[in-house]
N, C-alpha and C positions, 0 to 999 in steps of 0.2 A: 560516444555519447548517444544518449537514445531521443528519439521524439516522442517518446511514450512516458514523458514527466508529468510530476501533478501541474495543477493548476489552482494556486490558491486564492480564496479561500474555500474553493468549493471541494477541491479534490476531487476534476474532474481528471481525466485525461488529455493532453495536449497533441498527444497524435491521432486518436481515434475519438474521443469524449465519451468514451466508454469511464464509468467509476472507477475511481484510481486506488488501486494498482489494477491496472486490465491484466487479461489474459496475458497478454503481451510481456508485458511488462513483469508480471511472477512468470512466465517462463523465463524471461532473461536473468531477473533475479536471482531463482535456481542455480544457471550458468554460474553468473558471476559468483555466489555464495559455496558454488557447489563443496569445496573443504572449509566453509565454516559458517555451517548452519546456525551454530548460535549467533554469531554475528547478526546473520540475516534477521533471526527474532528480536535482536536487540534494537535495530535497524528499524525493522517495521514496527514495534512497540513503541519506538517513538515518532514514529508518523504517527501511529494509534491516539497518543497523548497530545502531541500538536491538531490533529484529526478533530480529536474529542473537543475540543480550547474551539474551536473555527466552526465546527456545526454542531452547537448545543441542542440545537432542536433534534436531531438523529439519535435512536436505541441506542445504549451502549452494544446491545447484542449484538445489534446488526454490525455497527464498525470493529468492533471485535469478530466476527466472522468475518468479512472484508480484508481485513488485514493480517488478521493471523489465523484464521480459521483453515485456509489452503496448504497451511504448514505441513508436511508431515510429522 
């Protein structure tokens, strides 16, 4: 388990309060994801949709870069 969880409703980071998903947190994703990358998109697309629901006032743009923008 990681200390690098969100924090809701902000979607901060719980181990460093870095914007959630920190650095940290997409590198371990990666790991964990690493044979099944869709997964991961599907994954973080619905933090994106929960995301989007919790901070209305935030760009779409922005939390779409945030969370799947790091994608390859």
């Amino acid at each position: 388990m990681t200390t690098h969880s969100p924090v809701l409703p902000i979607w901060t980071c719980g181990g460093c309060g870095a914007p959630w998903p920190c650095r940290t947190r997409c590198n371990e994703l990666k790991a964990e994801y690493e044979d099944a990358p869709v997964s991961l998109a599907l994954y973080l697309g619905s933090c994106l949709v929960a995301a989007t629901q919790d901070m209305a006032w935030a760009p779409a743009g922005l939390l779409h870069r945030r969370f799947l923008g790091w994608l390859p």
